[in-house]
PDB file of N, CA, C and O in Angstrom:
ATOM      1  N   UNK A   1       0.836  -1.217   0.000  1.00  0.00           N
ATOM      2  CA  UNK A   1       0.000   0.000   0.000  1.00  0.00           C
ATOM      3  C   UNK A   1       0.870   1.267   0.000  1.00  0.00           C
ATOM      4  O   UNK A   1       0.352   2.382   0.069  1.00  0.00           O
ATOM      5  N   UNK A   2       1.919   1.122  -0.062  1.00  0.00           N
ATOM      6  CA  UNK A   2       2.796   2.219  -0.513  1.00  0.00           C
ATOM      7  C   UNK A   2       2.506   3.526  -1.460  1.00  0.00           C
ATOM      8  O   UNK A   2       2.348   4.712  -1.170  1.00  0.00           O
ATOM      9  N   UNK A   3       2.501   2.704  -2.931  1.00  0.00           N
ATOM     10  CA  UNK A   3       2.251   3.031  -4.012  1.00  0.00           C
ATOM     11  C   UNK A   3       1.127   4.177  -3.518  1.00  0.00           C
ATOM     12  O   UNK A   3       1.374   5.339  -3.839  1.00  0.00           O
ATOM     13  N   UNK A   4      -0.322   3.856  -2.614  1.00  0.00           N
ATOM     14  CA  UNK A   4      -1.310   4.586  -2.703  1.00  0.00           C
ATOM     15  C   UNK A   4      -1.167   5.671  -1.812  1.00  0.00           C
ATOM     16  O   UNK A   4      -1.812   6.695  -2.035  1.00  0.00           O
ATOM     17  N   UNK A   5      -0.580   5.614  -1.049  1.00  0.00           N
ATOM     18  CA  UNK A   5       0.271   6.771   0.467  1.00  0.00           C
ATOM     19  C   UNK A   5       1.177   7.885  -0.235  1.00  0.00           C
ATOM     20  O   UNK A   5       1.573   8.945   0.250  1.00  0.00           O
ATOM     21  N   UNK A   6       1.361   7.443  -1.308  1.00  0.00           N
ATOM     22  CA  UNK A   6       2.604   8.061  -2.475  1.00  0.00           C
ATOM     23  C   UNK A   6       1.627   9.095  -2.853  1.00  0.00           C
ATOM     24  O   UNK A   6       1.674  10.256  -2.446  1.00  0.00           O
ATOM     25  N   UNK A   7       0.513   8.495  -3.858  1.00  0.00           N
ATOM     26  CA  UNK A   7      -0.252   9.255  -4.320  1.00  0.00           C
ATOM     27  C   UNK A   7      -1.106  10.197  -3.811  1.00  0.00           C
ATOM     28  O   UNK A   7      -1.505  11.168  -4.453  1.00  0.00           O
ATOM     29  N   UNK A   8      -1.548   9.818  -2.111  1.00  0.00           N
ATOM     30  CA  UNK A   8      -1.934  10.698  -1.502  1.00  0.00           C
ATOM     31  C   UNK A   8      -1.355  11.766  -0.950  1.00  0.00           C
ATOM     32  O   UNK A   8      -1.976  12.803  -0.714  1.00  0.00           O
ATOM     33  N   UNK A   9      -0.093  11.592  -0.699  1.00  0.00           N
ATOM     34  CA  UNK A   9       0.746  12.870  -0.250  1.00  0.00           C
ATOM     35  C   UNK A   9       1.061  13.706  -1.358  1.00  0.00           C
ATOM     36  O   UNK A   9       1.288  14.895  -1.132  1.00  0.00           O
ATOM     37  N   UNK A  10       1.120  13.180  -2.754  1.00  0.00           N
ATOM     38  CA  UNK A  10       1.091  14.374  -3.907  1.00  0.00           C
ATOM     39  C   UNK A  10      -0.366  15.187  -4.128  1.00  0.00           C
ATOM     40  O   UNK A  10      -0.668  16.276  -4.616  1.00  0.00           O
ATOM     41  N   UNK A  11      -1.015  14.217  -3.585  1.00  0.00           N
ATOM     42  CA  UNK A  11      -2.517  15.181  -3.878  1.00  0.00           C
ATOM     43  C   UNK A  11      -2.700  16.042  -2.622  1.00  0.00           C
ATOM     44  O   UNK A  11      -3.501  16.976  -2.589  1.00  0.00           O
ATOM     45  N   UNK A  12      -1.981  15.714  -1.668  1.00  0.00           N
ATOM     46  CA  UNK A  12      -2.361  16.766  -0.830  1.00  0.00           C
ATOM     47  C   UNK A  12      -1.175  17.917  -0.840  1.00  0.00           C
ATOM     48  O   UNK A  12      -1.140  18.949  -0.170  1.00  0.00           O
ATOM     49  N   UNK A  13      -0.451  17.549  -1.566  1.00  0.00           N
ATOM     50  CA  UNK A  13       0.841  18.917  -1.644  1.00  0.00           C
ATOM     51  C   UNK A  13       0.318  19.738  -2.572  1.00  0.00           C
ATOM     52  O   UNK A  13       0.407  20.965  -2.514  1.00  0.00           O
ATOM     53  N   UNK A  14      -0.415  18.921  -3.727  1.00  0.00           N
ATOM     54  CA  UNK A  14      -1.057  19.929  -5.059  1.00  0.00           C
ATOM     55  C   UNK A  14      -2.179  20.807  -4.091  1.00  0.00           C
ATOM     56  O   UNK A  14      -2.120  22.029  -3.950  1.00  0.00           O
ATOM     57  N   UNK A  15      -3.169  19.959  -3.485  1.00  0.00           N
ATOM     58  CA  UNK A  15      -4.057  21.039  -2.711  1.00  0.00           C
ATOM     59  C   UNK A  15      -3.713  22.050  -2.232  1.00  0.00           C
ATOM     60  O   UNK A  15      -4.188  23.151  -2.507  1.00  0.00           O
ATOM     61  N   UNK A  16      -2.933  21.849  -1.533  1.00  0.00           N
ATOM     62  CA  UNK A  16      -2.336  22.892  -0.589  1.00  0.00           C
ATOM     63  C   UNK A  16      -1.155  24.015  -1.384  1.00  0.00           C
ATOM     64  O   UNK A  16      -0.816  24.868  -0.564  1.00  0.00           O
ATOM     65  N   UNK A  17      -0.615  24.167  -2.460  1.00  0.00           N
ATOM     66  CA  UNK A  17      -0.167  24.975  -3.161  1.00  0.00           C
ATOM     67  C   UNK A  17      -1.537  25.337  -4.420  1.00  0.00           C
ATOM     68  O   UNK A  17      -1.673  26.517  -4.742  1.00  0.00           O
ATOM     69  N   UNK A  18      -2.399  24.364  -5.003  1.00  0.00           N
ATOM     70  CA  UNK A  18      -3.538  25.318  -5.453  1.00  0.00           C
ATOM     71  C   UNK A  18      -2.584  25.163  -7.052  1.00  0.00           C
ATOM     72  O   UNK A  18      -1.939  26.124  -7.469  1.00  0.00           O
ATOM     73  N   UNK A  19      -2.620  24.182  -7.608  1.00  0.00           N
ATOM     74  CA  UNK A  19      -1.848  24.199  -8.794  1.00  0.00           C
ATOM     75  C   UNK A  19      -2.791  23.834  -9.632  1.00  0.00           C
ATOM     76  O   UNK A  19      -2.241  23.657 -10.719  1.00  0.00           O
ATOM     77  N   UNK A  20      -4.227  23.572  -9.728  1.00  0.00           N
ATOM     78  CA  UNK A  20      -4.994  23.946 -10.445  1.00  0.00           C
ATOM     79  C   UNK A  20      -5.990  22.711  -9.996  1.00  0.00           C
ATOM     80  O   UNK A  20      -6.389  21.934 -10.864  1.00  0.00           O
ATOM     81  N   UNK A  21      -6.223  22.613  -9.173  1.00  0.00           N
ATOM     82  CA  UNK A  21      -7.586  21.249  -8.389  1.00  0.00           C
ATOM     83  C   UNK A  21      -8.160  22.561  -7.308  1.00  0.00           C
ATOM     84  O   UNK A  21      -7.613  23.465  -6.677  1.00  0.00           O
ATOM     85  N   UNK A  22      -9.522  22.094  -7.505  1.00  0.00           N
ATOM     86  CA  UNK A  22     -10.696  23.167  -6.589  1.00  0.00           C
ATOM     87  C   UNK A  22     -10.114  22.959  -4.687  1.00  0.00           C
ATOM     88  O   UNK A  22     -10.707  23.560  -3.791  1.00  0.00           O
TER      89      UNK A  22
END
């Protein structure tokens, strides 16, 4: 479950800088 912990910490870095997700 790596792989998916990966992907969640990039989606929450994009949120939080606002790089183009609501």
């Amino acid at each position: 479950m790596d792989h998916h912990q990966r992907v969640g910490s990039s989606i929450a870095s994009i949120s939080s800088t606002g790089t183009g997700l609501p």
